[in-house]
mmCIF file of the N, C-alpha and C atoms, coordinates in Angstrom:
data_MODEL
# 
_entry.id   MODEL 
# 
loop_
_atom_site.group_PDB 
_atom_site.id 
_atom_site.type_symbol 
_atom_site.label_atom_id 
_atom_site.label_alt_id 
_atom_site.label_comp_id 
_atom_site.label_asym_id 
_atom_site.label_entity_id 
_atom_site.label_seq_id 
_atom_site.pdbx_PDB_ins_code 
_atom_site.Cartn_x 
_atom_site.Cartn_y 
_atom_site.Cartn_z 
_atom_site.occupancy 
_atom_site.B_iso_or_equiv 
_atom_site.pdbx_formal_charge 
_atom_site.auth_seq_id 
_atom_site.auth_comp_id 
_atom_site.auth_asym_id 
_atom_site.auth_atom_id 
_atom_site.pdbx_PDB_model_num 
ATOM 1   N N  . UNK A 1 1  ? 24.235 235.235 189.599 1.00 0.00 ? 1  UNK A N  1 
ATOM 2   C CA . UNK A 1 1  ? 25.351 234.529 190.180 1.00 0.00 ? 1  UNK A CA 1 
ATOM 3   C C  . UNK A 1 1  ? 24.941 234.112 191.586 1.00 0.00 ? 1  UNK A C  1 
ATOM 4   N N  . UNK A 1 2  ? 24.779 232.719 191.885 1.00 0.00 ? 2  UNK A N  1 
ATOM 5   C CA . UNK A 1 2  ? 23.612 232.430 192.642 1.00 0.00 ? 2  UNK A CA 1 
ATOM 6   C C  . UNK A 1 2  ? 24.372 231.075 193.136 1.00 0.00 ? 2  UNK A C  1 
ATOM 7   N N  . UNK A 1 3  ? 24.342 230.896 194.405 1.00 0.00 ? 3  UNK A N  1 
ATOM 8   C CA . UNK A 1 3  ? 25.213 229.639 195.372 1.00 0.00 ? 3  UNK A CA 1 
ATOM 9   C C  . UNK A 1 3  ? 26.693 229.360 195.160 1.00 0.00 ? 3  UNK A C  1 
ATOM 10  N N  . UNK A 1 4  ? 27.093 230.895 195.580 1.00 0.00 ? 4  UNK A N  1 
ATOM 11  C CA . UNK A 1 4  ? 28.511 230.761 195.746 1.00 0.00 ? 4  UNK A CA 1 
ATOM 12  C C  . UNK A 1 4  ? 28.886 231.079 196.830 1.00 0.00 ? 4  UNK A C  1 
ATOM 13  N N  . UNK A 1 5  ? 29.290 231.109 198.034 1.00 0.00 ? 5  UNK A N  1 
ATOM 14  C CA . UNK A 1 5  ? 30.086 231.417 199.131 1.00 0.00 ? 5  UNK A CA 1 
ATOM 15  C C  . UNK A 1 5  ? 30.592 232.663 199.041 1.00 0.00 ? 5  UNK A C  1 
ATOM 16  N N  . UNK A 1 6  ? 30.471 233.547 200.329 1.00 0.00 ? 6  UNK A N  1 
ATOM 17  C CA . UNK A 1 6  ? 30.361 234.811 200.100 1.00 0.00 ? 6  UNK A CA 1 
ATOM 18  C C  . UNK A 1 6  ? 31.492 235.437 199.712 1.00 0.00 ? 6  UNK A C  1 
ATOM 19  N N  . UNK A 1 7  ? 32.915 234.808 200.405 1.00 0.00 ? 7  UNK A N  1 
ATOM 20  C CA . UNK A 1 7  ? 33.569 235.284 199.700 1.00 0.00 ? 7  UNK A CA 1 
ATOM 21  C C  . UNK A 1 7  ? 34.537 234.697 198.591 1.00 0.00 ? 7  UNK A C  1 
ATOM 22  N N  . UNK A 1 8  ? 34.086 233.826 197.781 1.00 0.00 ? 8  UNK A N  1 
ATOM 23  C CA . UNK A 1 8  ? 33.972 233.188 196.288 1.00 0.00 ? 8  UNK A CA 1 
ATOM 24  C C  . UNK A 1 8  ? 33.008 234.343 195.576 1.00 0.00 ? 8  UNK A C  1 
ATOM 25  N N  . UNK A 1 9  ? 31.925 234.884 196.061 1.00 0.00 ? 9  UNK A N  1 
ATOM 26  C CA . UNK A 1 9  ? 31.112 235.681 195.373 1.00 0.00 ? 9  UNK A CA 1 
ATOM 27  C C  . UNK A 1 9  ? 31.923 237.108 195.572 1.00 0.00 ? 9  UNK A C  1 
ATOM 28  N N  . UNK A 1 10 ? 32.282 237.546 196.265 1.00 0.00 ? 10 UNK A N  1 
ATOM 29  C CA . UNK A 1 10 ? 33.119 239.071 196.252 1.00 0.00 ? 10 UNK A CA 1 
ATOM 30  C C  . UNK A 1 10 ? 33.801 238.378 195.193 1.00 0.00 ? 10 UNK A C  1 
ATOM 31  N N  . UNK A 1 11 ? 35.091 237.760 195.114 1.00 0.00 ? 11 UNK A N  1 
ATOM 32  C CA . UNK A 1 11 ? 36.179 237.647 194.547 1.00 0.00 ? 11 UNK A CA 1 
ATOM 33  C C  . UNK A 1 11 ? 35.716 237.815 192.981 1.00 0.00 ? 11 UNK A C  1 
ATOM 34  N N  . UNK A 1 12 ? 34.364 236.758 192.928 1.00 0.00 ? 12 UNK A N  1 
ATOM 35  C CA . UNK A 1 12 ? 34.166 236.728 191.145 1.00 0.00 ? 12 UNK A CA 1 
ATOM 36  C C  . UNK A 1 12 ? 33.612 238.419 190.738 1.00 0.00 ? 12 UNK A C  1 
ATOM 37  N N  . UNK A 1 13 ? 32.881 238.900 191.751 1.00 0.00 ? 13 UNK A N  1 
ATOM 38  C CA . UNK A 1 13 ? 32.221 240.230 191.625 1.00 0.00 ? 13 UNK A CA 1 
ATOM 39  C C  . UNK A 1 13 ? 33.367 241.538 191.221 1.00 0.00 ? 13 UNK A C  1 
ATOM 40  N N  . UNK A 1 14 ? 34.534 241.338 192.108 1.00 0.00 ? 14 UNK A N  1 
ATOM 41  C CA . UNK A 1 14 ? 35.337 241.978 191.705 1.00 0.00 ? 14 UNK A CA 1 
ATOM 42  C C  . UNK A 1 14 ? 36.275 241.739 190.813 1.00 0.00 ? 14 UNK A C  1 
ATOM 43  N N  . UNK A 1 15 ? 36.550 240.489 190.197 1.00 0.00 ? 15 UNK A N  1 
ATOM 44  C CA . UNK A 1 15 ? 37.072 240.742 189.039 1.00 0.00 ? 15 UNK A CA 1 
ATOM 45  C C  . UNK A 1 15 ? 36.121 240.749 187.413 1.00 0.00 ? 15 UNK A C  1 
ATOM 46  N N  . UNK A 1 16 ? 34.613 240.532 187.549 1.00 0.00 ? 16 UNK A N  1 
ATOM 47  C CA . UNK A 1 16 ? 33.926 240.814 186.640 1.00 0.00 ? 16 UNK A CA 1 
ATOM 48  C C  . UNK A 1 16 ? 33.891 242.133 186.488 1.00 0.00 ? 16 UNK A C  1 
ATOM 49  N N  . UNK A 1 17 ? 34.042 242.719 187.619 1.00 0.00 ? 17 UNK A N  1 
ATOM 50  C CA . UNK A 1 17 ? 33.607 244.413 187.330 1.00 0.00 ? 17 UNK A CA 1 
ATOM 51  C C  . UNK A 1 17 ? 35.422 245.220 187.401 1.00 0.00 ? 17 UNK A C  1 
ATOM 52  N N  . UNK A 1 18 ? 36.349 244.379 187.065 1.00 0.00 ? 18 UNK A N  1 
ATOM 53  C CA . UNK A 1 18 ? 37.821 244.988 186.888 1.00 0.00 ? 18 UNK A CA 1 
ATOM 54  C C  . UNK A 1 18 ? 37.924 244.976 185.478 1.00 0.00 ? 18 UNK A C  1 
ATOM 55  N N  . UNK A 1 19 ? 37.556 243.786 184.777 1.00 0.00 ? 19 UNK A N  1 
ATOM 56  C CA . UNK A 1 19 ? 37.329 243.148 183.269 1.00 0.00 ? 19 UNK A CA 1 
ATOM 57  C C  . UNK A 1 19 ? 36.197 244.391 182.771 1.00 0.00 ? 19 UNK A C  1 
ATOM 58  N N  . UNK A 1 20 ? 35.724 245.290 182.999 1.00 0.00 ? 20 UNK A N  1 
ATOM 59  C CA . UNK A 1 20 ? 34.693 245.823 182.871 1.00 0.00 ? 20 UNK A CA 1 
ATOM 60  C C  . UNK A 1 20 ? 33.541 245.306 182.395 1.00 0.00 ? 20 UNK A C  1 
ATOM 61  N N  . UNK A 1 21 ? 33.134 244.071 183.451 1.00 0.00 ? 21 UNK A N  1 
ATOM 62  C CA . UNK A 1 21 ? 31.710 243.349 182.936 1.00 0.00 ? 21 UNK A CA 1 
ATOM 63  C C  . UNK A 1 21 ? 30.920 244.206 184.060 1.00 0.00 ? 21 UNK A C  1 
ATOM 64  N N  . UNK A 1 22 ? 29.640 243.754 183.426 1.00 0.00 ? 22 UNK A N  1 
ATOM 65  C CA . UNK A 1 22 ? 28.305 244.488 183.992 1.00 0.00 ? 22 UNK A CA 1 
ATOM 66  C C  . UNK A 1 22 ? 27.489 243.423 185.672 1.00 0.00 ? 22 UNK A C  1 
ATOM 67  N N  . UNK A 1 23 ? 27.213 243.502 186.126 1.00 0.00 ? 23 UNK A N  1 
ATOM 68  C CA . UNK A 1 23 ? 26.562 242.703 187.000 1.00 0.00 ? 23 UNK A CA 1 
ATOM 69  C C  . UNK A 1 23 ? 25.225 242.775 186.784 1.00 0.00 ? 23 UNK A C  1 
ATOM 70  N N  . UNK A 1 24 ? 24.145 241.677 186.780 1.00 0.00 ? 24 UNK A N  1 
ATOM 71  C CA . UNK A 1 24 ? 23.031 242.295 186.691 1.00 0.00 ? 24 UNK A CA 1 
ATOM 72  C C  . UNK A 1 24 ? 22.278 240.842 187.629 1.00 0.00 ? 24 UNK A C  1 
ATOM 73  N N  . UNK A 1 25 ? 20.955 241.630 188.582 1.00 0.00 ? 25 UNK A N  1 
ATOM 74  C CA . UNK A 1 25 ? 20.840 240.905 189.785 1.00 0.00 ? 25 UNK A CA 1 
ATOM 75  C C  . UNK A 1 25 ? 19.152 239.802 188.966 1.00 0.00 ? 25 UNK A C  1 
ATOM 76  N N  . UNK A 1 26 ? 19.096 240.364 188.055 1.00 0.00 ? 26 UNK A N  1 
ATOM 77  C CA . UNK A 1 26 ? 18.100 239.778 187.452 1.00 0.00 ? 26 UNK A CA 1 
ATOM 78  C C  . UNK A 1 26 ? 18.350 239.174 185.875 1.00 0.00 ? 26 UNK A C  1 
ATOM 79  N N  . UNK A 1 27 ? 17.851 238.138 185.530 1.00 0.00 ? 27 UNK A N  1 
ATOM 80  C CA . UNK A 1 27 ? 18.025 237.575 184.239 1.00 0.00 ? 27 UNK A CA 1 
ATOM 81  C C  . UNK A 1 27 ? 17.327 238.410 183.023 1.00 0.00 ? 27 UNK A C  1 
ATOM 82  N N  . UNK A 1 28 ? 17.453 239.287 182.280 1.00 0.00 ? 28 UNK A N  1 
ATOM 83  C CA . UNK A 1 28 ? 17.697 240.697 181.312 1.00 0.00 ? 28 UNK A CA 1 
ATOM 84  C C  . UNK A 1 28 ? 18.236 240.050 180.369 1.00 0.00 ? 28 UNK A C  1 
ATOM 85  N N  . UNK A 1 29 ? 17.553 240.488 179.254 1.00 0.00 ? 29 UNK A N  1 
ATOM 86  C CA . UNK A 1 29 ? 18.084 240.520 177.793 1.00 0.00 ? 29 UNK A CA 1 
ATOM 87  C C  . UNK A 1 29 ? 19.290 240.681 177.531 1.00 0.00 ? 29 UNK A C  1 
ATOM 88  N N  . UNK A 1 30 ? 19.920 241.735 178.702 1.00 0.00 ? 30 UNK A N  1 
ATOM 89  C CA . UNK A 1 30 ? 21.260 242.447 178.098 1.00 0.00 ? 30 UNK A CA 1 
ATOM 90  C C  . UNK A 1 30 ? 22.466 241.329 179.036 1.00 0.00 ? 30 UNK A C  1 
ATOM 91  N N  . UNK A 1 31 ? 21.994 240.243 179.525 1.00 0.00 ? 31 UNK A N  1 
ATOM 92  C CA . UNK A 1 31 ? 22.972 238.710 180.545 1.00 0.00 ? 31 UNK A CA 1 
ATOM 93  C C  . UNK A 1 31 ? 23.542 238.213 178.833 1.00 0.00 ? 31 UNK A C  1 
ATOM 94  N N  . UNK A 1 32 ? 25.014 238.010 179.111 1.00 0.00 ? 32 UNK A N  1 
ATOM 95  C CA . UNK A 1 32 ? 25.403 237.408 178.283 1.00 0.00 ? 32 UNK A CA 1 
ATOM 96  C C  . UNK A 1 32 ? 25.776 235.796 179.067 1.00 0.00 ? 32 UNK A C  1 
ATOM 97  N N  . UNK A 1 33 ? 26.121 236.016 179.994 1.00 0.00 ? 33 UNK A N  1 
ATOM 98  C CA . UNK A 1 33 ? 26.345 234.704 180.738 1.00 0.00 ? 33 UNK A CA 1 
ATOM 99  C C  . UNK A 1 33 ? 26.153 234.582 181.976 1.00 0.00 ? 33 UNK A C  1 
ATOM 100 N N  . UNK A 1 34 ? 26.049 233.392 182.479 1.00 0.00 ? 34 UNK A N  1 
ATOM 101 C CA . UNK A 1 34 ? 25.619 232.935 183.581 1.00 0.00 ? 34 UNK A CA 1 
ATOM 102 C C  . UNK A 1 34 ? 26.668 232.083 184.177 1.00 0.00 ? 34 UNK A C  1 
ATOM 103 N N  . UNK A 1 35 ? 27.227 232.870 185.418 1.00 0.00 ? 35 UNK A N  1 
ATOM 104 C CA . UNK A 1 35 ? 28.361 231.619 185.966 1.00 0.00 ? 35 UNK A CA 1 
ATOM 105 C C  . UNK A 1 35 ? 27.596 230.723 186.980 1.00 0.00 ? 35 UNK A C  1 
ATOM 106 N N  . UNK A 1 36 ? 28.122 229.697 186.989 1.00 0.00 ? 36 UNK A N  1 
ATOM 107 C CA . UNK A 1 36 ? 27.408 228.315 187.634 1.00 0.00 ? 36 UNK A CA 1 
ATOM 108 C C  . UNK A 1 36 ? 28.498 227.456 188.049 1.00 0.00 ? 36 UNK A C  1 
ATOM 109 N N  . UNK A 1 37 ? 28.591 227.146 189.344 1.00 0.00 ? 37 UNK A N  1 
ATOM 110 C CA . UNK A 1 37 ? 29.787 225.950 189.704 1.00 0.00 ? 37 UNK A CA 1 
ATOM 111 C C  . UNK A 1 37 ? 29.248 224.656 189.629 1.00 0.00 ? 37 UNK A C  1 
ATOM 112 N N  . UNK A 1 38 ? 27.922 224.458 189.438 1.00 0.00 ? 38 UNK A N  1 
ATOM 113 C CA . UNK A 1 38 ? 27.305 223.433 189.173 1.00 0.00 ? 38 UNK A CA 1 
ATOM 114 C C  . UNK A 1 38 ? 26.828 222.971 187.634 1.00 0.00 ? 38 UNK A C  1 
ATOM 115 N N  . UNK A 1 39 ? 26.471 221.648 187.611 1.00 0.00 ? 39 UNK A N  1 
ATOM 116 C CA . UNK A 1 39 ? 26.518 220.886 186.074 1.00 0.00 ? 39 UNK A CA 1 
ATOM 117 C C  . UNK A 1 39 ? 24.907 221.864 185.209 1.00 0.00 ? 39 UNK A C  1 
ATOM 118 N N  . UNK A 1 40 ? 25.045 221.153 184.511 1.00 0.00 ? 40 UNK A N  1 
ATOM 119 C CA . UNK A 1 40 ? 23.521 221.838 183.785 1.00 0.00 ? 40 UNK A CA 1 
ATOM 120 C C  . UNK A 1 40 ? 22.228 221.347 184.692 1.00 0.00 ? 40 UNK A C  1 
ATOM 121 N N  . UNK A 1 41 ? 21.643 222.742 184.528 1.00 0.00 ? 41 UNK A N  1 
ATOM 122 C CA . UNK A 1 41 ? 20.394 222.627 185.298 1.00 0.00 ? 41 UNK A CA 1 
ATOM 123 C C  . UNK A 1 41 ? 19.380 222.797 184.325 1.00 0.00 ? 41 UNK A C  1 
ATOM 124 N N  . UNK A 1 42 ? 17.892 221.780 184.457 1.00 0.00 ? 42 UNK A N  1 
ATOM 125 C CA . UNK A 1 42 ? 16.797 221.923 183.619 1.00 0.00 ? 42 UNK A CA 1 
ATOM 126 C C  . UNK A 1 42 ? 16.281 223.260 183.599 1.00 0.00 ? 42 UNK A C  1 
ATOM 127 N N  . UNK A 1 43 ? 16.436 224.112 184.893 1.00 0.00 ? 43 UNK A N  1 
ATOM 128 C CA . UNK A 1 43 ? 16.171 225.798 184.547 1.00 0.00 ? 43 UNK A CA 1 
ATOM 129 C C  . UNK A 1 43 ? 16.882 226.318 183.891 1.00 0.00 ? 43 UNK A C  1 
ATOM 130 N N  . UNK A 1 44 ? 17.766 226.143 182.996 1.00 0.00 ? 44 UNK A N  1 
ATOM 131 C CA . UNK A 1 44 ? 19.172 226.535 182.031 1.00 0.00 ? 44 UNK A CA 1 
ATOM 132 C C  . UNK A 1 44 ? 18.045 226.586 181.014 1.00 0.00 ? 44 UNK A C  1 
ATOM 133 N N  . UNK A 1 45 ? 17.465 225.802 180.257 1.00 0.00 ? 45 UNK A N  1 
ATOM 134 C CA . UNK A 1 45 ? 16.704 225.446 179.607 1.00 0.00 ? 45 UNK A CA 1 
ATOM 135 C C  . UNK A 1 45 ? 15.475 226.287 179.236 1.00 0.00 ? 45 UNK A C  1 
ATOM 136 N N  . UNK A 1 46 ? 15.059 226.734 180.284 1.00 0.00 ? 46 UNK A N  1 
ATOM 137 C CA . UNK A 1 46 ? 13.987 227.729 180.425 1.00 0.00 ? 46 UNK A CA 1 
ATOM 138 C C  . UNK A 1 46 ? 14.602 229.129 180.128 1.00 0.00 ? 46 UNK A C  1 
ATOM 139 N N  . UNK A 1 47 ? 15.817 229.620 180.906 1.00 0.00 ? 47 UNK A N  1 
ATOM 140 C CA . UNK A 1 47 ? 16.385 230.973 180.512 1.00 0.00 ? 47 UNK A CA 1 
ATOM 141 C C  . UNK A 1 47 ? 17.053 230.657 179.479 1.00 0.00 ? 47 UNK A C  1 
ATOM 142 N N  . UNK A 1 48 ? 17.562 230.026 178.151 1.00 0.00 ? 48 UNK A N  1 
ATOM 143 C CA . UNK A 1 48 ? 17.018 230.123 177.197 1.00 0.00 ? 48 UNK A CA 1 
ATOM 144 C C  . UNK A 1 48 ? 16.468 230.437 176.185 1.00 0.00 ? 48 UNK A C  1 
ATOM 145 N N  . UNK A 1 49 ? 15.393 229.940 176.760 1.00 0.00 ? 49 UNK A N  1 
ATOM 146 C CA . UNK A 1 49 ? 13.747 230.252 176.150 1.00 0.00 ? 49 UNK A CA 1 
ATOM 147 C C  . UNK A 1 49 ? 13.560 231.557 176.132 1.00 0.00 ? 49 UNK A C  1 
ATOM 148 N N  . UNK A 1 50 ? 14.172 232.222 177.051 1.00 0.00 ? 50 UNK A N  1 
ATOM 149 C CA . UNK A 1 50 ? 13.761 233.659 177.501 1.00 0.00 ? 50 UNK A CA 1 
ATOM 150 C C  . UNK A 1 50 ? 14.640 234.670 176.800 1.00 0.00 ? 50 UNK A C  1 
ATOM 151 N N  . UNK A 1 51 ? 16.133 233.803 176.454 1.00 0.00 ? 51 UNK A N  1 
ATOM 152 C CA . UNK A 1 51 ? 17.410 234.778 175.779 1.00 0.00 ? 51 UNK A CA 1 
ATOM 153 C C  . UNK A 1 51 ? 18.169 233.486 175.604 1.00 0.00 ? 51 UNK A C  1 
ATOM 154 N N  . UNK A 1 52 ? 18.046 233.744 174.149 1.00 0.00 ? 52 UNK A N  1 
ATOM 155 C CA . UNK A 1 52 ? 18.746 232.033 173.222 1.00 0.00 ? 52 UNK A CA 1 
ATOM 156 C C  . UNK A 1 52 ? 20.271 232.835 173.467 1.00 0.00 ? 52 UNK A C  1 
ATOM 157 N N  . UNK A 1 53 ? 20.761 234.141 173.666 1.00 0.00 ? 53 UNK A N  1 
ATOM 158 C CA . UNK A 1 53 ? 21.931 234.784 173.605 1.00 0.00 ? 53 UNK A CA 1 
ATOM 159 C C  . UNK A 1 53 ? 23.213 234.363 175.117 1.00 0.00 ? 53 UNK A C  1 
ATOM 160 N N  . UNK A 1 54 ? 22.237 233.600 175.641 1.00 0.00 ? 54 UNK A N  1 
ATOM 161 C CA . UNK A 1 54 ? 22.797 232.857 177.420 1.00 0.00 ? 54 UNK A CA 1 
ATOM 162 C C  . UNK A 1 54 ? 23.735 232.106 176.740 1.00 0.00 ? 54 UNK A C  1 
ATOM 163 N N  . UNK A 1 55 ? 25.438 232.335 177.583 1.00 0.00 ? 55 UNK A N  1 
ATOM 164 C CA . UNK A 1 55 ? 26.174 231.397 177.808 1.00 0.00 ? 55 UNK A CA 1 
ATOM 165 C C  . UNK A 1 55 ? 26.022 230.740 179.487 1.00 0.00 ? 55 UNK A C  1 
ATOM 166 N N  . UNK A 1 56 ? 25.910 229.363 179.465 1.00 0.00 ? 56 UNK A N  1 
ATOM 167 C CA . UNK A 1 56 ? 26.505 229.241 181.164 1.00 0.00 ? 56 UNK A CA 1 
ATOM 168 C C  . UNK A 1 56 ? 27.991 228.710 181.264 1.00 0.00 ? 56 UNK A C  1 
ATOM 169 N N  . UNK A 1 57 ? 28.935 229.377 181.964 1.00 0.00 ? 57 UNK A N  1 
ATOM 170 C CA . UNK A 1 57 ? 29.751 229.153 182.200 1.00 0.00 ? 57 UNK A CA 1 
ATOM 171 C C  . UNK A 1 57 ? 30.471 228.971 183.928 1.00 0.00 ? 57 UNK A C  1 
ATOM 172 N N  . UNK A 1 58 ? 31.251 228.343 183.566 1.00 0.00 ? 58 UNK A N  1 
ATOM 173 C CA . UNK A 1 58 ? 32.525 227.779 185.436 1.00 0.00 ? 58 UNK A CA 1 
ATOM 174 C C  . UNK A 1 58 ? 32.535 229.169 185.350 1.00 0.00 ? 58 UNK A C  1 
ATOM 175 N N  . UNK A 1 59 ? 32.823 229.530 186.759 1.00 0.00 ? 59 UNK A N  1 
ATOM 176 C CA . UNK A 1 59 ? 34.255 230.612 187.484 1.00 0.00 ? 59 UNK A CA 1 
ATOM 177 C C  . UNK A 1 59 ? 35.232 231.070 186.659 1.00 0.00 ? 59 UNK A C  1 
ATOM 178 N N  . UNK A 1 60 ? 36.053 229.044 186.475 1.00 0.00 ? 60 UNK A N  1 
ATOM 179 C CA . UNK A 1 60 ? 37.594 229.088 186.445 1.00 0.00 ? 60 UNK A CA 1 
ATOM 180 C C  . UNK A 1 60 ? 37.413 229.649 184.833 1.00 0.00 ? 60 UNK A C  1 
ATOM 181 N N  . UNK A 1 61 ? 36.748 230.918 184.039 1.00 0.00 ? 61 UNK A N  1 
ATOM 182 C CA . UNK A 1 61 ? 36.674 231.249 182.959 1.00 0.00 ? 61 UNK A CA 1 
ATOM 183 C C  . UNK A 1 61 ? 36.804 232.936 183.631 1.00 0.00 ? 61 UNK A C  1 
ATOM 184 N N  . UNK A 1 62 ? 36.736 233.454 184.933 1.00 0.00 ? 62 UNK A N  1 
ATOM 185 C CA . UNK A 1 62 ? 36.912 234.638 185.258 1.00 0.00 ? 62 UNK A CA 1 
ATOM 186 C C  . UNK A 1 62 ? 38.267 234.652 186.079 1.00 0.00 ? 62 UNK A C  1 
ATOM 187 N N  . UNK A 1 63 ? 38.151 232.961 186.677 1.00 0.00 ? 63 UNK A N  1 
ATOM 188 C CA . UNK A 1 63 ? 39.596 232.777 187.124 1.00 0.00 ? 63 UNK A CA 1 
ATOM 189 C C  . UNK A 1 63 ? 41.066 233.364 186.194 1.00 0.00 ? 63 UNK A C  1 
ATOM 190 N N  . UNK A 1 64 ? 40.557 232.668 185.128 1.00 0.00 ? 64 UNK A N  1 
ATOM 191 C CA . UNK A 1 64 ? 41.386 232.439 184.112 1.00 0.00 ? 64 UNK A CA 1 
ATOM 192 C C  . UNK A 1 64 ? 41.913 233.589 183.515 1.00 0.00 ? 64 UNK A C  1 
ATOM 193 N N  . UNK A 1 65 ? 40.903 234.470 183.366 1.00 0.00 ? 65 UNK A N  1 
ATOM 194 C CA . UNK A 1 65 ? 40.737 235.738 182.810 1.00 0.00 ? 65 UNK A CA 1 
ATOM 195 C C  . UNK A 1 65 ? 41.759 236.981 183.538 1.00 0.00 ? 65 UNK A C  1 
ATOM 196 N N  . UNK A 1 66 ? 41.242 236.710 185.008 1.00 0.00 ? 66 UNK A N  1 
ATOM 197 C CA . UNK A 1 66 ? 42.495 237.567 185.702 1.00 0.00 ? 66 UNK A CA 1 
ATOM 198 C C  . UNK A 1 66 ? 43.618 237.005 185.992 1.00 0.00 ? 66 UNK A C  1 
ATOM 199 N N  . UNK A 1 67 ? 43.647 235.335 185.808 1.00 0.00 ? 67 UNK A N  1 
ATOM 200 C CA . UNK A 1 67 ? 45.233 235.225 185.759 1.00 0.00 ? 67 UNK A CA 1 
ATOM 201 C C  . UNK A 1 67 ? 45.944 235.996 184.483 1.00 0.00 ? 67 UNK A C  1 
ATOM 202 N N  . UNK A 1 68 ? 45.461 235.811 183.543 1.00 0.00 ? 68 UNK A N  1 
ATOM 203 C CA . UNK A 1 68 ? 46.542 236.292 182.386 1.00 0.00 ? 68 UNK A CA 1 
ATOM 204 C C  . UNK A 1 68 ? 46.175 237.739 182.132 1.00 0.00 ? 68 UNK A C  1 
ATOM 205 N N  . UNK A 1 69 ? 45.410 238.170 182.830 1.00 0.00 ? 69 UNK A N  1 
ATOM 206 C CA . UNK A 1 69 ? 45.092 239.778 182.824 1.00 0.00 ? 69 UNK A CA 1 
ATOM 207 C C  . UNK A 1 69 ? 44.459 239.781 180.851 1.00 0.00 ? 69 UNK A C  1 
ATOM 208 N N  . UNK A 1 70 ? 43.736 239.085 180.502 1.00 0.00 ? 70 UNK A N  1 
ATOM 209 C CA . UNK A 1 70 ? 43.004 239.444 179.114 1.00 0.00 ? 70 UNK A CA 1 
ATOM 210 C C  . UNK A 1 70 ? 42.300 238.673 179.308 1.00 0.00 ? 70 UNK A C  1 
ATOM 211 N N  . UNK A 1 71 ? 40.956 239.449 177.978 1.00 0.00 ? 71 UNK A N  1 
ATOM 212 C CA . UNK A 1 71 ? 39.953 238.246 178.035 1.00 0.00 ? 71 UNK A CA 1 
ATOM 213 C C  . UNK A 1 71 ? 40.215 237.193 177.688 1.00 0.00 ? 71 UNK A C  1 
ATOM 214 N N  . UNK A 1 72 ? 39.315 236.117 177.671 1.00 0.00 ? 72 UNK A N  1 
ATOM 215 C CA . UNK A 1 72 ? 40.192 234.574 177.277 1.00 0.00 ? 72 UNK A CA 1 
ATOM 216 C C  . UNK A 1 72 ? 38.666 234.014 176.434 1.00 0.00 ? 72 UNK A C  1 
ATOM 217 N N  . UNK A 1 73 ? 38.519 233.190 175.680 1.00 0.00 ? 73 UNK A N  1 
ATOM 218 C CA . UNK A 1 73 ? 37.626 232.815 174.980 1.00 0.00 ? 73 UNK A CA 1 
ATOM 219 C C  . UNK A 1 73 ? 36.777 232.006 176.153 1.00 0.00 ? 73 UNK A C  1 
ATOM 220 N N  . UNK A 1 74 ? 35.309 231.882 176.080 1.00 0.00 ? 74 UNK A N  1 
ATOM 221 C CA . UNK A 1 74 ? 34.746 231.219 177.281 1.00 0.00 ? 74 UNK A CA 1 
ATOM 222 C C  . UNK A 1 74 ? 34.309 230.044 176.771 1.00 0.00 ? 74 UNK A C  1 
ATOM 223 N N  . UNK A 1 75 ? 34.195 229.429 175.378 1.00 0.00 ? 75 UNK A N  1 
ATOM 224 C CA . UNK A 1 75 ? 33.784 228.233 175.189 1.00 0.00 ? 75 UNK A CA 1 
ATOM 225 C C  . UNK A 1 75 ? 34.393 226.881 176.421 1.00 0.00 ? 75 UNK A C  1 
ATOM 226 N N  . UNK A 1 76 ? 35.473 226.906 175.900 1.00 0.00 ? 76 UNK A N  1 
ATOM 227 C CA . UNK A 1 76 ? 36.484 226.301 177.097 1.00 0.00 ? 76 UNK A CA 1 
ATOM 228 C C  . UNK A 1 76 ? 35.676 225.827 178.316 1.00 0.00 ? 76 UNK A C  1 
ATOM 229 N N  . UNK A 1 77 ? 34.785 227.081 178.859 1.00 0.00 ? 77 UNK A N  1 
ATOM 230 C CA . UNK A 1 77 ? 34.485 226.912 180.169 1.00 0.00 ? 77 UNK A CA 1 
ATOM 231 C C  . UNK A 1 77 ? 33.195 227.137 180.397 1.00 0.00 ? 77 UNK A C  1 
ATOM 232 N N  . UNK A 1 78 ? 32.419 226.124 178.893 1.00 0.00 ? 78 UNK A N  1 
ATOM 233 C CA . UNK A 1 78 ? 30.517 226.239 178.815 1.00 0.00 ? 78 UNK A CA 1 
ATOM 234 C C  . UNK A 1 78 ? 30.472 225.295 179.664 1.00 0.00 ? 78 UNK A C  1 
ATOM 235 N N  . UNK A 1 79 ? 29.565 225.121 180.464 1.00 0.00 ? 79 UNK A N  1 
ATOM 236 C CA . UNK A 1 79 ? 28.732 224.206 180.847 1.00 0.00 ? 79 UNK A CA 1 
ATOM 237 C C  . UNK A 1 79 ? 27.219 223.763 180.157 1.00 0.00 ? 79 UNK A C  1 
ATOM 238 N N  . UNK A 1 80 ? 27.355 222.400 179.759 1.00 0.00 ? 80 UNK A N  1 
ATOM 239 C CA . UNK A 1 80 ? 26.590 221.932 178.876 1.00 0.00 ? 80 UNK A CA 1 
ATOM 240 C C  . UNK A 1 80 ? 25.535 220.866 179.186 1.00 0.00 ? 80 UNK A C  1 
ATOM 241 N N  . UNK A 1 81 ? 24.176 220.255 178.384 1.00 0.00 ? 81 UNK A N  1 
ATOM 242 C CA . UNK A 1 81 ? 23.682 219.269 179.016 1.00 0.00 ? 81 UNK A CA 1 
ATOM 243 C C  . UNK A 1 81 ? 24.269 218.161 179.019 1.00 0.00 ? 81 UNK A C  1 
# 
């Protein structure tokens, strides 16, 4: 979770880890997704390659998540090429 404003980055940090998601500071087998406020990147492409199991997704999909206090489906909020 990489070029977000620091405190845009607390806020998502603490509600990934309220949702009981995992944080992880390196790209690992065990990343199910990747949040990104930006469009698709050709390095998307490459991690991947590395774990076909990568979603990239917006924020407004953790936003979303603690507005209605449940998980919420993340297709909604893929970011795609």
């Amino acid at each position: 979770m990489a070029n977000f404003p620091n405190n845009e980055r607390r806020l998502l940090l603490r509600y990934i880890v309220a949702f009981n998601g995992v944080i992880e500071d390196y790209m690992t087998e065990k990343v199910q997704f990747v949040i990104t406020s930006e469009g698709w990147h050709d390095s998307f492409e490459d991690a991947l390659m590395e774990n076909a199991n990568l979603n990239f997704v917006k924020p407004a999909w953790i936003y979303a998540i603690n507005e209605r206090q449940k998980m919420l489906p993340y297709q909604p909020y893929t970011v795609v090429p």
